[in-house]
C-alpha positions as CSV (number, residue, x, y, z in Angstrom):
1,X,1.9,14.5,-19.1
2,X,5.3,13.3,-18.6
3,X,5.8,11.1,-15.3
4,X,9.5,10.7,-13.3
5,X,13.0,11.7,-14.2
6,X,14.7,9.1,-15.5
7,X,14.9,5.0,-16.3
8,X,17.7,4.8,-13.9
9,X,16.0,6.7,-10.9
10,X,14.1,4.5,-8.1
11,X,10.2,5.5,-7.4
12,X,10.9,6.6,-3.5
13,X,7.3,5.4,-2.8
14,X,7.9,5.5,0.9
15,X,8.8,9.0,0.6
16,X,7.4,11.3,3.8
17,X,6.8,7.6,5.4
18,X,8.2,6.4,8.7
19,X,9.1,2.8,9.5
20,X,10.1,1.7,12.7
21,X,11.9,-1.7,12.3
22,X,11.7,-4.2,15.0
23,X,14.5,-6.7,15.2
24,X,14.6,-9.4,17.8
25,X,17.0,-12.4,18.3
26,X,17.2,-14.8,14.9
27,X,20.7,-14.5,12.7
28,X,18.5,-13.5,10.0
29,X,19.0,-10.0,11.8
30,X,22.4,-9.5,10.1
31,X,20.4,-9.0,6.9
32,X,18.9,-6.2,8.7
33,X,21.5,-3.4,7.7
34,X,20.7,-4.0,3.7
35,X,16.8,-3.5,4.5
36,X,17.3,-0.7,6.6
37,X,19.4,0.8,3.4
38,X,16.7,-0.5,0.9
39,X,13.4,0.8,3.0
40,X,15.7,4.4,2.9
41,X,16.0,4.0,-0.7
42,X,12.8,4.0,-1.2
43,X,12.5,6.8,0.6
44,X,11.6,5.8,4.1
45,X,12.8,7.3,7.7
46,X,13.9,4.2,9.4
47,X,14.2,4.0,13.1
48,X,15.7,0.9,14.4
49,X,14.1,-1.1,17.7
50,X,16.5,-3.9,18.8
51,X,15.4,-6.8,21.8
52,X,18.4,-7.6,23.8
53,X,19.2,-11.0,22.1
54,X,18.9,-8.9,18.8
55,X,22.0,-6.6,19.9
56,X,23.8,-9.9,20.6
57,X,23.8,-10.8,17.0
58,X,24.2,-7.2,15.4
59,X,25.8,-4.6,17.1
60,X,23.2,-2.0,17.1
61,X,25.7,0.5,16.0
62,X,25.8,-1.2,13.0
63,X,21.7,-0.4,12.7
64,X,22.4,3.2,13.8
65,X,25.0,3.6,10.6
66,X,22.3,2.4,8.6
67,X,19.2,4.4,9.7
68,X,20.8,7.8,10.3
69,X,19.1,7.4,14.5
70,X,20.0,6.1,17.5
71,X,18.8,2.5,17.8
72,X,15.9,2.4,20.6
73,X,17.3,-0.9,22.4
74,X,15.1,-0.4,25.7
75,X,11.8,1.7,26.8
76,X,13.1,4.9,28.4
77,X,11.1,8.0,30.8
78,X,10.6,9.4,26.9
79,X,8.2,6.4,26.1
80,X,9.1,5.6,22.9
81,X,6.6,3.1,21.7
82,X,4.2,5.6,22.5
83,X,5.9,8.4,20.7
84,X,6.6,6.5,17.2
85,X,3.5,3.6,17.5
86,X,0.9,5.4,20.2
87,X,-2.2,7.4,18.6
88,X,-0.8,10.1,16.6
89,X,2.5,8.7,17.0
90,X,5.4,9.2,14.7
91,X,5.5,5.9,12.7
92,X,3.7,5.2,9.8
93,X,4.6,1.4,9.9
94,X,6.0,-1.3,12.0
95,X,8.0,-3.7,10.2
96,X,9.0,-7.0,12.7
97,X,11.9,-8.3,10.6
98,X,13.1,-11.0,11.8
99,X,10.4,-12.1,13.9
100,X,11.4,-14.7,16.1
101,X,9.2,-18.1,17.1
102,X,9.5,-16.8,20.8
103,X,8.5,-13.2,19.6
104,X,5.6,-14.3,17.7
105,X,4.0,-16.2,20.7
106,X,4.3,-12.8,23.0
107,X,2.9,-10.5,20.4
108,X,0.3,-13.3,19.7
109,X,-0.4,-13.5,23.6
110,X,0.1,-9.5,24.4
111,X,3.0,-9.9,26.5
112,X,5.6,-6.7,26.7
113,X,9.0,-7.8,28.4
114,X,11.1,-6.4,25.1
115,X,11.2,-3.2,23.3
116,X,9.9,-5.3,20.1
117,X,6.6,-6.5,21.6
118,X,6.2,-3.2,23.8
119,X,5.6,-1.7,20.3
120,X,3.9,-4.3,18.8
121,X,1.2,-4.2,21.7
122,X,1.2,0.2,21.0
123,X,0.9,-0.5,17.1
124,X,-1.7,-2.9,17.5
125,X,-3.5,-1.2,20.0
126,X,-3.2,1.7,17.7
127,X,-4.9,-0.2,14.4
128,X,-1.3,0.7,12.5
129,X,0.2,-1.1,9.8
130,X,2.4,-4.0,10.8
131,X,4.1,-6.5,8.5
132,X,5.6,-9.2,10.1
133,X,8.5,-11.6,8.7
134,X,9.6,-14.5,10.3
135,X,12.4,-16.7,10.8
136,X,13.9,-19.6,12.8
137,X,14.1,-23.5,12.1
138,X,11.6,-24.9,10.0
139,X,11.0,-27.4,12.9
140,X,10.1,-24.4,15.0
141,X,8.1,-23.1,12.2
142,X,6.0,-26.2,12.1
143,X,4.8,-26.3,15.6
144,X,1.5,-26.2,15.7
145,X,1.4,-23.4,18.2
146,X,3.4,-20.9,15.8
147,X,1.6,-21.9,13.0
148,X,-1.5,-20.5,15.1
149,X,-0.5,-17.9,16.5
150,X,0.6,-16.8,13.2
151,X,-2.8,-17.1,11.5
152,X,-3.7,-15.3,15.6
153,X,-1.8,-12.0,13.9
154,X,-3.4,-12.5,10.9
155,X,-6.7,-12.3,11.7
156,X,-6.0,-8.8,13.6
157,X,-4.5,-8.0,9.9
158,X,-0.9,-8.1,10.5
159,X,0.2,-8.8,7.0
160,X,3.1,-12.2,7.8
161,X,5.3,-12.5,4.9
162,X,6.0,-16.0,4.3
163,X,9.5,-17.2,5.0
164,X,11.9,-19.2,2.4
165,X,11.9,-22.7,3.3
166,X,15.6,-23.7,2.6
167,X,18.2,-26.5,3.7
168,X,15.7,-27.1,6.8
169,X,15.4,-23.4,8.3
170,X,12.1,-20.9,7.5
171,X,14.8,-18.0,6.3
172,X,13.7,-14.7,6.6
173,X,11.9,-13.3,3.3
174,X,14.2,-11.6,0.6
175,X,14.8,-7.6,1.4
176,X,13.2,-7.5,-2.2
177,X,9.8,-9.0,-0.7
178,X,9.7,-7.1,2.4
179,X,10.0,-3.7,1.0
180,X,7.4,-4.8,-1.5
181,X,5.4,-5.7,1.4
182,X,5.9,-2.8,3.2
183,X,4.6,-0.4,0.1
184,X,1.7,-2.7,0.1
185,X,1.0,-2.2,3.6
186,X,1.3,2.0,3.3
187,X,-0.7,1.8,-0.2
188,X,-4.2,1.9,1.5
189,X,-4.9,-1.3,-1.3
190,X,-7.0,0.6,-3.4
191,X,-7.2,-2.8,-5.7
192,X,-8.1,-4.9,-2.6
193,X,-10.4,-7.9,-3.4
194,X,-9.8,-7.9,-6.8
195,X,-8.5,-10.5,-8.7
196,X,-5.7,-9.2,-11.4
197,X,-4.4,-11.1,-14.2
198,X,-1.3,-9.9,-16.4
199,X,0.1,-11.9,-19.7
200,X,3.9,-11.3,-19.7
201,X,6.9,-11.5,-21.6
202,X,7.8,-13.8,-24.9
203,X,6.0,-16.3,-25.8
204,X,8.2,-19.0,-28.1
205,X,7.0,-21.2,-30.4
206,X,9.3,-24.4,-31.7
207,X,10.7,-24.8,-34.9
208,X,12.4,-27.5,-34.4
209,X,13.8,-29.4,-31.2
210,X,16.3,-26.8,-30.8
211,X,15.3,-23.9,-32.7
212,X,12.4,-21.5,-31.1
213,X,10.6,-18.4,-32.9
214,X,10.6,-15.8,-30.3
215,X,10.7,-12.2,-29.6
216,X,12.9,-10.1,-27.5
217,X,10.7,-9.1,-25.1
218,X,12.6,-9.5,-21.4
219,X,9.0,-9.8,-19.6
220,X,10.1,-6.1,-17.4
221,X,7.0,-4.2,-18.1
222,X,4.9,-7.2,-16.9
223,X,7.0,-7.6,-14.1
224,X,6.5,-3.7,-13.3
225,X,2.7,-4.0,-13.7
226,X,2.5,-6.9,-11.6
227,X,4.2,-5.5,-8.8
228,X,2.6,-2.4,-8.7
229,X,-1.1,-4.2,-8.5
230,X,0.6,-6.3,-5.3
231,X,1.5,-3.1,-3.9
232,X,-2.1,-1.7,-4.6
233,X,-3.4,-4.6,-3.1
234,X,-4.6,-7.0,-5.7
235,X,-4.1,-10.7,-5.7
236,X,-2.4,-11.0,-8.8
237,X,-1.6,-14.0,-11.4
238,X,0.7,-13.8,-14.4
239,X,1.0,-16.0,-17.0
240,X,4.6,-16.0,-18.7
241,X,7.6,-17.7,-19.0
242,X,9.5,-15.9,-15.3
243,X,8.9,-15.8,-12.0
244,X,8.0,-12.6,-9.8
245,X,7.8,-11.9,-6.6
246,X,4.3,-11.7,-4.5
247,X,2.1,-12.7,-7.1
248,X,0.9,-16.1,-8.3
249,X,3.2,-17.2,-11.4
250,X,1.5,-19.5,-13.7
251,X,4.6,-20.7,-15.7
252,X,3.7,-21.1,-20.0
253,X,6.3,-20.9,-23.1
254,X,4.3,-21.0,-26.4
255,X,1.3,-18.6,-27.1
256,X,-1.2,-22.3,-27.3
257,X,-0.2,-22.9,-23.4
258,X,-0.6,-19.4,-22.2
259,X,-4.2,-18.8,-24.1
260,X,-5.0,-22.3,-22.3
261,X,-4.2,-20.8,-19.3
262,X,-5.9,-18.0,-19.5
263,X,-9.1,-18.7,-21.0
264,X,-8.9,-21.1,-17.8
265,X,-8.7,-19.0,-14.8
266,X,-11.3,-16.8,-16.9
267,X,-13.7,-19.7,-17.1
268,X,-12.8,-21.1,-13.2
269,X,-12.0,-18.6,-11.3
270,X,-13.1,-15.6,-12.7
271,X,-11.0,-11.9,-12.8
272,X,-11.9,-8.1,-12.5
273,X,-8.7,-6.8,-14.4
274,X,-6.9,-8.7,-17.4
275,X,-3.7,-6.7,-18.8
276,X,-2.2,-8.1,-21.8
277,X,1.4,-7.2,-21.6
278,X,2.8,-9.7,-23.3
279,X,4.8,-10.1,-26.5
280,X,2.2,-13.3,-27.6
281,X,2.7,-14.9,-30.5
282,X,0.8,-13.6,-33.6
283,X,2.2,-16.5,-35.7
284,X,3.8,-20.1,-35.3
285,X,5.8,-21.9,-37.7
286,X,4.8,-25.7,-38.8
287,X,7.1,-27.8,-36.6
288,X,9.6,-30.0,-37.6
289,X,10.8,-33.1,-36.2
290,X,14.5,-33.1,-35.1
291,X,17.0,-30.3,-36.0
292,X,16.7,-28.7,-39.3
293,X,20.4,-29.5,-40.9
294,X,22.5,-26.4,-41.2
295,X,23.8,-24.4,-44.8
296,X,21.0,-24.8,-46.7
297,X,18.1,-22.5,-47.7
298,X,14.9,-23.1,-46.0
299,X,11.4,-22.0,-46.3
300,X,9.4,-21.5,-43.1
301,X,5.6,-21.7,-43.3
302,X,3.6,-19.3,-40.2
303,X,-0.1,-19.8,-39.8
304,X,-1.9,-17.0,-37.2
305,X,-2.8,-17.6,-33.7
306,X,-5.8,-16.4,-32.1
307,X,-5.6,-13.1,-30.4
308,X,-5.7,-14.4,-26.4
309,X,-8.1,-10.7,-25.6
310,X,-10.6,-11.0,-27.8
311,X,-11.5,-14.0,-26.5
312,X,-10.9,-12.8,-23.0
313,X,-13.7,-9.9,-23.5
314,X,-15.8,-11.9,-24.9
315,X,-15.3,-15.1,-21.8
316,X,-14.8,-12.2,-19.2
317,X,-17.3,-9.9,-20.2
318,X,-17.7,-8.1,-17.0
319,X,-13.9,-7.6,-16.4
320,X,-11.7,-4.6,-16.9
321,X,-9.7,-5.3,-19.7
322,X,-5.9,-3.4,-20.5
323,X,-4.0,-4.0,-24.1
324,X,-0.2,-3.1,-24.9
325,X,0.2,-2.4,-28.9
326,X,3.7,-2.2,-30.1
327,X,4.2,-0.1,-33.0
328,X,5.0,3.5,-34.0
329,X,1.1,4.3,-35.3
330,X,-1.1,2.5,-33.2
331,X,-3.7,5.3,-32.6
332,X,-6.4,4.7,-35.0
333,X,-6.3,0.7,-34.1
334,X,-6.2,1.2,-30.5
335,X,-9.1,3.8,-30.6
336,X,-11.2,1.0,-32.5
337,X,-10.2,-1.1,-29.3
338,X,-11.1,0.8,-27.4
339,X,-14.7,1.2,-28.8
340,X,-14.9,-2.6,-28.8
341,X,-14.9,-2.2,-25.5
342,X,-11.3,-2.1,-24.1
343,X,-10.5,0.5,-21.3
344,X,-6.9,1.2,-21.9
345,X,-4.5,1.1,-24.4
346,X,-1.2,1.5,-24.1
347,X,1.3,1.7,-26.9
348,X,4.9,2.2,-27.5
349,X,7.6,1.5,-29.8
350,X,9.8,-1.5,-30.8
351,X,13.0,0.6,-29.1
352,X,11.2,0.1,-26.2
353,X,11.3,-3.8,-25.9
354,X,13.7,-4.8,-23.6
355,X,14.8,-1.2,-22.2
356,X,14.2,-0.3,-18.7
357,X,11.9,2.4,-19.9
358,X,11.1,4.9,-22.8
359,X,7.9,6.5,-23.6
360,X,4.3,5.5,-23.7
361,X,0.9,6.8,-24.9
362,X,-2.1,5.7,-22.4
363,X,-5.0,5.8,-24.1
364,X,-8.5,5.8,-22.8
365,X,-12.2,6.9,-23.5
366,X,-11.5,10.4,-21.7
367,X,-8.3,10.9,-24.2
368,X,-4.4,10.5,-24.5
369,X,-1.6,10.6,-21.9
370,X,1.9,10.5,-22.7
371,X,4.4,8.7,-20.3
372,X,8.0,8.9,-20.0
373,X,10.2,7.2,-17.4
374,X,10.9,3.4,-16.1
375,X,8.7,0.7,-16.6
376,X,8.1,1.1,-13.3
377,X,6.7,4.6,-13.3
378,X,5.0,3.6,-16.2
379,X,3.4,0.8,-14.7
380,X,2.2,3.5,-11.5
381,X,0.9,5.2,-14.4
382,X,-1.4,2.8,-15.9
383,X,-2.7,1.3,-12.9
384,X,-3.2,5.6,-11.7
385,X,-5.0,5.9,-14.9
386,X,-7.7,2.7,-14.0
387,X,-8.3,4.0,-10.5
């Protein structure tokens, strides 16, 4: 079975989805014409809802370029809220981006004296999806009374993105997160509640002070899988060398410091799905002290490392557990994995390191599916195939 066109094609996720995007009166609503754009990438119909100090900032025929409609910048005899945010209404999803201190409070409070919180009230009344992301002066987003009224929309599930605090101002989230946010939101969380933990990337293990052993893993197909579990709903953690978005990065170089990790969120705070995508270490060279002098032949002793999931199956007995084999005949190992008690293995081949995609064999107790695409269908793949 053969999954997406092409490494180069985006995964229009919000396909058939529609998004009304609210913008009220920060600057952060200049960014608003790039999500607009990314939220249609991804194959979302976007219909822009402007407050008056809003189209003070950004003209809103700037946000009718970018969405393909006429921007809704006041409540007309056609009652729009109700039309896109009312029950059976058009939207799928209200997106508040940027959401403003002052707009906050009135959503917070139920007050309608903008378009914005006219169909926030509509949406909420109507149990929709809303995702909020704020913005304004980190002063303003320290007052006590924003800080509660945004754990107020929280606790009616409005999912608030958390702003970037920067050079003394909460900035509006990256378009990057939001959209992420946004998927998450329409996904239905099929993974919600569960704790997900993901091993990513190269590990590398010193030589010398300068010299590293390493791999050429990039850390992409961790970064895919990761993603997609936020999007599912999962509260994720991964273990590697990066940072992603959305998730919990637990920063490690050499395979020693990740197993560490690992075995301890295993032993403290216990997971439901471990996925080894990493490129761990299977040896480490005996370290030297300073740097090895250059032009002369050298002999490099490797002892093994400890495979980091087998001891996860046997500290996390009860969890779901997901291996990545590299290697171009991998099936009679990973069928022995998986009678050890692994529920999916996943191989592909060394051409595959570092590429944004190429093909992969899934393999579980009910048989074998083959995968081709980007790491990022791939990764909707595997997480498919555990649902």
């Amino acid at each position: 079975m053969a999954y997406g066109a092409g490494c180069d094609d985006i995964v229009k996720r919000l396909s058939g989805k529609t998004v009304v995007l609210a913008v009220t009166g920060s600057i952060a609503a200049v960014e608003t014409v790039k999500l607009a754009h990314a939220l249609r990438r991804r194959g979302a119909e976007v219909q822009a809802v402007m407050t008056g100090a809003a189209a003070g900032i950004i003209h809103p025929d700037a946000l009718t370029y970018a969405t393909g409609r006429p921007v809704i910048t006041r409540i007309s005899g056609l009652v729009e809220h109700v039309l896109y945010c009312g029950e059976g209404g058009a939207a799928d999803l209200l997106l508040v981006a940027p959401a403003t201190a002052n707009t906050i409070g009135k959503i917070a409070c139920g007050i309608d004296d903008t378009p914005v919180t006219t169909f926030a009230t509509t949406a909420l009344g109507r149990g929709m999806p809303i995702v909020v992301a704020p913005a304004m002066h980190e002063s303003m987003y320290r007052h006590p009374g924003v800080a509660e009224n945004l754990g107020r929309l929280s606790s009616w599930g409005i999912d608030v993105i958390a702003p970037k605090i920067e050079e003394g101002k909460a900035k509006i989230a990256d378009g990057d997160v939001i959209v992420l946010h946004a998927e998450r939101a329409l996904s239905r969380r099929p993974l919600a509640g569960k704790r997900v933990l993901i091993t990513s990337g190269a590990c590398a293990e010193p030589l010398d002070d300068v010299r590293i052993f390493t791999t050429r893993s990039t850390g992409r197909m961790g970064r895919e899988l990761a993603l997609e579990a936020f999007r599912l709903g999962a509260d994720v953690t991964v273990v590697h060398r990066g940072s992603f978005p959305c998730v919990r990065n637990i920063h490690t170089t050499t395979a020693a410091d990740m197993r560490s990790a690992v075995l301890r969120i295993c032993r403290d705070e216990g997971i439901d799905i471990y996925v080894s995508a990493a490129a761990i270490s299977d040896f480490a060279p005996e370290r030297l002290e300073g740097k090895i002098p250059s032009g002369s032949p050298l002999t490099v002793r490797l002892s093994p490392l400890p495979k980091i999931i087998d001891e996860v199956m046997v500290a996390c007995r009860h969890s779901v557990t997901v291996a990545f084999k590299l290697g171009w005949d991998e099936e009679e190992r990973a069928r022995a994995m998986l009678e050890a008690g692994l529920r999916m293995v996943v191989s592909n081949a060394p051409p595959v390191m570092g590429a944004a995609g190429g093909s992969f064999s899934i393999m579980t107790a009910e048989g074998v599916t083959e995968v081709s695409g980007s790491k990022e269908e791939v990764a909707a793949a595997v997480w498919s195939g555990l649902l």
